[in-house]
Biopython code that builds the backbone (N, CA, C, O; Angstrom):
import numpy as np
from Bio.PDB.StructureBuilder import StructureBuilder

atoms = [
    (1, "UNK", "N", (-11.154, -5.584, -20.488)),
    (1, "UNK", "CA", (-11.215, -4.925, -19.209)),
    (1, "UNK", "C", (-10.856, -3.454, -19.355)),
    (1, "UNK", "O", (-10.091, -3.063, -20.236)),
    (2, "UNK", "N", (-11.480, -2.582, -18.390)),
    (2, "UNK", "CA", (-11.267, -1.153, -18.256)),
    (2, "UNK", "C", (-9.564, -0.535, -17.965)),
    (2, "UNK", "O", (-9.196, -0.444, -16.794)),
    (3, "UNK", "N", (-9.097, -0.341, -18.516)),
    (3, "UNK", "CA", (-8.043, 0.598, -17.741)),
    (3, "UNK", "C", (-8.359, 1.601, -16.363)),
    (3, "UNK", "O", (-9.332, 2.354, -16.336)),
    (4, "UNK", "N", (-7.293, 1.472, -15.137)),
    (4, "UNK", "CA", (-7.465, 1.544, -13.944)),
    (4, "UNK", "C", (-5.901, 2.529, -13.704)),
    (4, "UNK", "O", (-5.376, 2.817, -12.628)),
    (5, "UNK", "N", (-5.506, 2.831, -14.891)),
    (5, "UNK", "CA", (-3.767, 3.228, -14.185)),
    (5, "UNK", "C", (-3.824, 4.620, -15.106)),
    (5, "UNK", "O", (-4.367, 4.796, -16.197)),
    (6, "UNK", "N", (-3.289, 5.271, -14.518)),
    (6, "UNK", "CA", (-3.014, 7.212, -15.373)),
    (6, "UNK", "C", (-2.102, 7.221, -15.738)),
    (6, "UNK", "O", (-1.474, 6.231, -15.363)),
    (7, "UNK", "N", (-1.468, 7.972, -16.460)),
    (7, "UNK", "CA", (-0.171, 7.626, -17.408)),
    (7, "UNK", "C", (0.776, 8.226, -16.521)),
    (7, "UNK", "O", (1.905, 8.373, -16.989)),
    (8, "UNK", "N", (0.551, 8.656, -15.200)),
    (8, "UNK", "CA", (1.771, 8.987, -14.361)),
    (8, "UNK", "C", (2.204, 7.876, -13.454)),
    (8, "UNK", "O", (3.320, 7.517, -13.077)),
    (9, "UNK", "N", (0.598, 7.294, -13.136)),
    (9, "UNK", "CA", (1.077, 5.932, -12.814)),
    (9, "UNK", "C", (2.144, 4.859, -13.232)),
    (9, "UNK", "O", (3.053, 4.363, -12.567)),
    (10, "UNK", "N", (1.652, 4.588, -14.898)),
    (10, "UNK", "CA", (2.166, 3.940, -15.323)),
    (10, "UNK", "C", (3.538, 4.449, -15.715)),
    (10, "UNK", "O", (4.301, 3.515, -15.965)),
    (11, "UNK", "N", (3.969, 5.405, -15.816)),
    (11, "UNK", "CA", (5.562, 6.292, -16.320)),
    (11, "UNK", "C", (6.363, 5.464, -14.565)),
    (11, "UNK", "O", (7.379, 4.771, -14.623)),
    (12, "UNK", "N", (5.822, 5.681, -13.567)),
    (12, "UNK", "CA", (5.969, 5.205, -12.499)),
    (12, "UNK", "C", (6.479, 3.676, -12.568)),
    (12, "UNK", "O", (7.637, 3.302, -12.754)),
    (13, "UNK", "N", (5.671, 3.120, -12.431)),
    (13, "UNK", "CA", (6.034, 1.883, -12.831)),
    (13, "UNK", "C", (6.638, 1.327, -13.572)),
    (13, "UNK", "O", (7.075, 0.236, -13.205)),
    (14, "UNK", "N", (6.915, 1.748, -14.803)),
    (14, "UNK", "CA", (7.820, 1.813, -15.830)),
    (14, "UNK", "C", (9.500, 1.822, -15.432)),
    (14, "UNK", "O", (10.413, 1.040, -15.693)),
    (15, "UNK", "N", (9.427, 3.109, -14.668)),
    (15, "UNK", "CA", (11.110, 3.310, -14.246)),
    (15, "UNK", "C", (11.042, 2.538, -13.020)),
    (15, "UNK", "O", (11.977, 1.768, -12.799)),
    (16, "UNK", "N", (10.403, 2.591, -12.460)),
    (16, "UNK", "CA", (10.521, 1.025, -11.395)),
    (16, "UNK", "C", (10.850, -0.017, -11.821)),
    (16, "UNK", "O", (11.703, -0.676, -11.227)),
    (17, "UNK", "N", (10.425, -0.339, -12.655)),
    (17, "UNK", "CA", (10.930, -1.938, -13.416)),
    (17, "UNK", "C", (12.112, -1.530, -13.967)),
    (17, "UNK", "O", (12.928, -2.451, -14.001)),
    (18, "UNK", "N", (12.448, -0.659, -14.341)),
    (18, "UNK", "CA", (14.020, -0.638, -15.221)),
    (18, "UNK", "C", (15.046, -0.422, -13.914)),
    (18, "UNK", "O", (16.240, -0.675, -14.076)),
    (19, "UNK", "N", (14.629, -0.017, -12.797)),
    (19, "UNK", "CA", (15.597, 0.604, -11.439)),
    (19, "UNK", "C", (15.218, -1.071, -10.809)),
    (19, "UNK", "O", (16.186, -1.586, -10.250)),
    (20, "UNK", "N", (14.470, -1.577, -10.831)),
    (20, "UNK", "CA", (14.846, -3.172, -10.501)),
    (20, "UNK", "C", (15.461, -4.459, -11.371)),
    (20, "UNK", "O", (15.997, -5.550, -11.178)),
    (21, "UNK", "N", (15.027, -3.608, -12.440)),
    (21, "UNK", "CA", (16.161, -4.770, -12.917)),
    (21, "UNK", "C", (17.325, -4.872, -13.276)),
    (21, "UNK", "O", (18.092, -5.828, -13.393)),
    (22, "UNK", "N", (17.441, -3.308, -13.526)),
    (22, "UNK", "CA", (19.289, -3.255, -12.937)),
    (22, "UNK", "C", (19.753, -3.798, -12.005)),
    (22, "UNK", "O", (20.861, -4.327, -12.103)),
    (23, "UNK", "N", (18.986, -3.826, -10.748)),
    (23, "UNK", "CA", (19.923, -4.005, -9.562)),
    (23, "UNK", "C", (19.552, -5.425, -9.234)),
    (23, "UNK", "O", (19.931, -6.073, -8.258)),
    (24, "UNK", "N", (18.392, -5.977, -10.637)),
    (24, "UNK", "CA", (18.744, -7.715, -10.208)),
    (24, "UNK", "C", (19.440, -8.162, -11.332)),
    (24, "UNK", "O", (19.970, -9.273, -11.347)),
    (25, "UNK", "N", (19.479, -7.439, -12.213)),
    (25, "UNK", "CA", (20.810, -8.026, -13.434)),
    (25, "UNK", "C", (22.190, -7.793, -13.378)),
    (25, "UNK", "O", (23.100, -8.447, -13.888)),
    (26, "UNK", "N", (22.239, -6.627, -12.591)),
    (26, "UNK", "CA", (23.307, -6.010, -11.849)),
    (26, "UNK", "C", (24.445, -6.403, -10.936)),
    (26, "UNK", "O", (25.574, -6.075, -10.573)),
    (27, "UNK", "N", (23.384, -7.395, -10.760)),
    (27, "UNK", "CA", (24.585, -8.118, -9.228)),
    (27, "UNK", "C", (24.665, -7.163, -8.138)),
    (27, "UNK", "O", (25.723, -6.845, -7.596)),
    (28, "UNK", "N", (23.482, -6.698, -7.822)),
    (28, "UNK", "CA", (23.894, -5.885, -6.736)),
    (28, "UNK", "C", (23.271, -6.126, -5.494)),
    (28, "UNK", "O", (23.590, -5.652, -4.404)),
    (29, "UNK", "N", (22.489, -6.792, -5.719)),
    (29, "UNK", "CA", (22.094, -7.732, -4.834)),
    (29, "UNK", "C", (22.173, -9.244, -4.707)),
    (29, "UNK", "O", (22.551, -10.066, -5.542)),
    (30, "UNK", "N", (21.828, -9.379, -3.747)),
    (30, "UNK", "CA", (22.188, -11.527, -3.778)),
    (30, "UNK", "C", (21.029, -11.884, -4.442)),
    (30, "UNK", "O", (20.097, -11.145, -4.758)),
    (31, "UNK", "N", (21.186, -13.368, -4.677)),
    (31, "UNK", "CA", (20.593, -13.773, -6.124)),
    (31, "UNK", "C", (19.304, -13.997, -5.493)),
    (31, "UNK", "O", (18.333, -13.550, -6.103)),
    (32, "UNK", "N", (19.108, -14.571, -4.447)),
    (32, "UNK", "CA", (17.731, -14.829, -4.365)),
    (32, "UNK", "C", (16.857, -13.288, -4.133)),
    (32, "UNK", "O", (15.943, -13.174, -4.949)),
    (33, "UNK", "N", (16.971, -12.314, -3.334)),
    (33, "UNK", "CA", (17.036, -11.005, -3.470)),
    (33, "UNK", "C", (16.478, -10.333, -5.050)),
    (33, "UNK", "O", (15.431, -9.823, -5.450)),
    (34, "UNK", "N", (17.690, -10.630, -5.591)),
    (34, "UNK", "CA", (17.577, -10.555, -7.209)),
    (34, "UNK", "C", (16.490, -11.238, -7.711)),
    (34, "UNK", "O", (15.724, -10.525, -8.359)),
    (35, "UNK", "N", (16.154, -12.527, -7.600)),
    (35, "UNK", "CA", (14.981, -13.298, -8.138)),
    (35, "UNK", "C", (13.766, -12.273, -8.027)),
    (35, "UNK", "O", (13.122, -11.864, -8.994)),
    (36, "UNK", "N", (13.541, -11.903, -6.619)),
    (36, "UNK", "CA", (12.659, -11.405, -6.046)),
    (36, "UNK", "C", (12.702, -10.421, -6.782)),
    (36, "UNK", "O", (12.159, -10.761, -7.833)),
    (37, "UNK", "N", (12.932, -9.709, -6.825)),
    (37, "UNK", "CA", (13.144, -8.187, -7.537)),
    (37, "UNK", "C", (12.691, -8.368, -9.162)),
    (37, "UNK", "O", (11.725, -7.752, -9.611)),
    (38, "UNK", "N", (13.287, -9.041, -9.764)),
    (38, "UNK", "CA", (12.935, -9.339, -10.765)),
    (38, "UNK", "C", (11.712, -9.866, -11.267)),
    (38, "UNK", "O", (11.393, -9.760, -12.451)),
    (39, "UNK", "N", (10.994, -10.448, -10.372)),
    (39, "UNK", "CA", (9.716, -10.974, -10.738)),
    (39, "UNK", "C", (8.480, -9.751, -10.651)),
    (39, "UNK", "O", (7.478, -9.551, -11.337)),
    (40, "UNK", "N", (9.164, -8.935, -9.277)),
    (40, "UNK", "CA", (8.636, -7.971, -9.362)),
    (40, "UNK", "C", (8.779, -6.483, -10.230)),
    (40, "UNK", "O", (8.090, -5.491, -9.990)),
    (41, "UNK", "N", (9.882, -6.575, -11.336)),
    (41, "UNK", "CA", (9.410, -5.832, -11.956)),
    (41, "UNK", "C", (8.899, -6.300, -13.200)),
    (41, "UNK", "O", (8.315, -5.489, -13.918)),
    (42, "UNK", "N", (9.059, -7.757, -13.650)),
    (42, "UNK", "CA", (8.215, -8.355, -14.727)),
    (42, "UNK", "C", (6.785, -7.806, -14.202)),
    (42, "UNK", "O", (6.139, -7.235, -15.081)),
    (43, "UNK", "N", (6.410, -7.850, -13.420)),
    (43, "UNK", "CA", (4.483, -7.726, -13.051)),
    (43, "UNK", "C", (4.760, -6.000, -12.969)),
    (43, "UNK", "O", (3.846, -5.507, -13.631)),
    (44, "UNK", "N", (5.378, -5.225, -12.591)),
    (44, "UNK", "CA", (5.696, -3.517, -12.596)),
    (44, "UNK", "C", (5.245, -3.129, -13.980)),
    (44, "UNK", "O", (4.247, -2.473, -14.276)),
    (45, "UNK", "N", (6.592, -3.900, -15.155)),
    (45, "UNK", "CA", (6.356, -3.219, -16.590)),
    (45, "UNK", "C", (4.682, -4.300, -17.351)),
    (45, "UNK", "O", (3.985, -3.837, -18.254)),
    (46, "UNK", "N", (4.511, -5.201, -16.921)),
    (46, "UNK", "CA", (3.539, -5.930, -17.691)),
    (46, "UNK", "C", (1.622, -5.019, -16.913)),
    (46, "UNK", "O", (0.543, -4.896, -17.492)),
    (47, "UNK", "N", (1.965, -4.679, -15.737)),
    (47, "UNK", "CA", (0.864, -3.734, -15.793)),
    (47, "UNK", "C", (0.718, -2.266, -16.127)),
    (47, "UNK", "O", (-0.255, -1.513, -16.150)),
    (48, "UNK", "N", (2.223, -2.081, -16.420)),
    (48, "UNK", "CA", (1.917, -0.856, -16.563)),
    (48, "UNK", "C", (2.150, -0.640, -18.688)),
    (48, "UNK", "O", (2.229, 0.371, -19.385)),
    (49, "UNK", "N", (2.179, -1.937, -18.987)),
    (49, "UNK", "CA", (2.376, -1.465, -20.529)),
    (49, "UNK", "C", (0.646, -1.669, -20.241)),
    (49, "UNK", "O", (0.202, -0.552, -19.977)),
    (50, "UNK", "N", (0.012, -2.267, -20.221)),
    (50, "UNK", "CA", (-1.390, -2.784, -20.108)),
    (50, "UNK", "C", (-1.755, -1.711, -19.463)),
    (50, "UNK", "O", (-2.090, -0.960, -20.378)),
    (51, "UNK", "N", (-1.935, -1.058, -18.321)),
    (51, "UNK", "CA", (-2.573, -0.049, -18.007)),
    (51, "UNK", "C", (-3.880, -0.275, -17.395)),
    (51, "UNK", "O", (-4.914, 0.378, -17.533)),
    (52, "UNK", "N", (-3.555, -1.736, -16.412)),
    (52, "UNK", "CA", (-4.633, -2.428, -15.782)),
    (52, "UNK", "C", (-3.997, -2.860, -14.210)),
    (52, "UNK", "O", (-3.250, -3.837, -14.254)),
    (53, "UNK", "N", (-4.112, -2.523, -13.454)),
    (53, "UNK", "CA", (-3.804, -3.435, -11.677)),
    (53, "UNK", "C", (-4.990, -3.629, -11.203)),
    (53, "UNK", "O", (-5.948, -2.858, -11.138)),
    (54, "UNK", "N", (-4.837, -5.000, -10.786)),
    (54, "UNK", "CA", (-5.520, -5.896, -10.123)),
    (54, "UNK", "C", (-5.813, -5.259, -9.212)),
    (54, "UNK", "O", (-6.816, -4.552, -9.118)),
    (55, "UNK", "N", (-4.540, -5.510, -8.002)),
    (55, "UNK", "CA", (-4.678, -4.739, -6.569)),
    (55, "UNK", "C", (-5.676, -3.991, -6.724)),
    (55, "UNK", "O", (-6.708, -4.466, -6.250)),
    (56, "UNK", "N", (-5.835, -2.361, -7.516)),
    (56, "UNK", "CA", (-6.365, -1.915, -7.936)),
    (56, "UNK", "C", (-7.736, -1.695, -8.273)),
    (56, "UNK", "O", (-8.359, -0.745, -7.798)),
    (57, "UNK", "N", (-8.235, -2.506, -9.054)),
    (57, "UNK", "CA", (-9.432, -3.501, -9.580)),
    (57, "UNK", "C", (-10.153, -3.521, -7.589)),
    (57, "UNK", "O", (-10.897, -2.681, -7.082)),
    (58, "UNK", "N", (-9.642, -4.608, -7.021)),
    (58, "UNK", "CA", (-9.722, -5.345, -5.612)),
    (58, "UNK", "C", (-9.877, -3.894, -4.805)),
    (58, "UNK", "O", (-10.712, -3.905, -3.901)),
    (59, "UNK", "N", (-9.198, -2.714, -5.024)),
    (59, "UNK", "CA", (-9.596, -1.633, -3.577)),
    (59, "UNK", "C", (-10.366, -0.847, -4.376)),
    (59, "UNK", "O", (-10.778, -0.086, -3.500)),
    (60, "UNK", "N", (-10.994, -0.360, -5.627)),
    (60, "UNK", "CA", (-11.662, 0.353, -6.320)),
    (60, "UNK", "C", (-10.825, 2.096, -6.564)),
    (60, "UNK", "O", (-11.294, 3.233, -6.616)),
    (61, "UNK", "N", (-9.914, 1.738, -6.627)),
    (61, "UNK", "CA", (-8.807, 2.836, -7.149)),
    (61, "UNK", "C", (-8.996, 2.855, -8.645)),
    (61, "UNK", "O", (-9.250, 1.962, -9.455)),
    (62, "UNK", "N", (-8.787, 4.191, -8.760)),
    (62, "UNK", "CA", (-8.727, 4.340, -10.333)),
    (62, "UNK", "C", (-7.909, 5.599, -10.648)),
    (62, "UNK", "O", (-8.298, 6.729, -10.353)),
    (63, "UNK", "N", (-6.765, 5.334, -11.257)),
    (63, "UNK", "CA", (-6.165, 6.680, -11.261)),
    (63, "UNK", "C", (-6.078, 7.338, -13.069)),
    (63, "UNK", "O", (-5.594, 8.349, -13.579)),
    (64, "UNK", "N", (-6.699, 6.347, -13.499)),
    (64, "UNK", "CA", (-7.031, 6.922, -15.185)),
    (64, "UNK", "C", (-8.168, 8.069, -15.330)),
    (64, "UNK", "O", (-9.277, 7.952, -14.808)),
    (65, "UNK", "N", (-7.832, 9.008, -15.973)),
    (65, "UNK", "CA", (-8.899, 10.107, -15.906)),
    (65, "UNK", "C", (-9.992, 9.987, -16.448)),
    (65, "UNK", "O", (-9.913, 9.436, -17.546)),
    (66, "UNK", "N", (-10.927, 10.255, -16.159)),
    (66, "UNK", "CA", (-12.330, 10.150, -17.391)),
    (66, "UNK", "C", (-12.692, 11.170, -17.701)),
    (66, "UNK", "O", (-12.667, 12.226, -17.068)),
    (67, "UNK", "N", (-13.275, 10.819, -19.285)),
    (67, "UNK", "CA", (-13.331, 12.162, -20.118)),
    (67, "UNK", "C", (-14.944, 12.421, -19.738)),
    (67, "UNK", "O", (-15.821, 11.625, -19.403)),
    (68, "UNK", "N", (-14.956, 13.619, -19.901)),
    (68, "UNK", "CA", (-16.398, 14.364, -19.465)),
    (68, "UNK", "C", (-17.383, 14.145, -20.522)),
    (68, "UNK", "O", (-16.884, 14.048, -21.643)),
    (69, "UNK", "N", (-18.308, 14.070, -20.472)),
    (69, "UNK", "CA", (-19.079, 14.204, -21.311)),
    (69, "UNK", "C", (-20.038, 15.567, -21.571)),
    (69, "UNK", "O", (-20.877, 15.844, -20.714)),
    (70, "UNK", "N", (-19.912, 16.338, -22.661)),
    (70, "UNK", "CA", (-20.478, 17.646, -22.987)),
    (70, "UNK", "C", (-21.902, 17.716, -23.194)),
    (70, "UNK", "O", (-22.433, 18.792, -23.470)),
]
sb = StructureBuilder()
sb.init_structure("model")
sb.init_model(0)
sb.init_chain("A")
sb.init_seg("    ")
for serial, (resi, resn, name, xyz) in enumerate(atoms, 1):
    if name == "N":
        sb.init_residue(resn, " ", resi, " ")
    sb.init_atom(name, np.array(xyz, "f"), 0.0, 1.0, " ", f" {name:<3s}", serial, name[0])
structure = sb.get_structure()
């Protein structure tokens, strides 16, 4: 499959998943809270090491640049 994510995107998402899973490994929230959080940044860092979203895919967003052709 095509890549759909720009590397600012994905830098994005990246520290999103590390700022959620502090605060669900953290105890800083209640556990079910925490669950939640956590699942959501497993799917945060797993699309953004991949450099593919669905969602994405589904509204025809594309925030990866394309190279020109000369």
């Amino acid at each position: 499959m095509k890549r759909n994510m720009g590397n600012a995107d994905r830098i994005i998402r990246l520290l999103a998943a590390i700022v959620l899973g502090v605060l669900s490994l953290g105890n800083f929230v209640s556990p079910t809270v925490g669950l939640l959080l956590l699942a959501v940044a497993g799917i945060f860092l797993l699309t953004s090491l991949v450099g593919l979203c669905p969602i994405y895919s589904l509204f025809g967003i594309n925030t990866c640049p394309h190279k020109k052709a000369i």
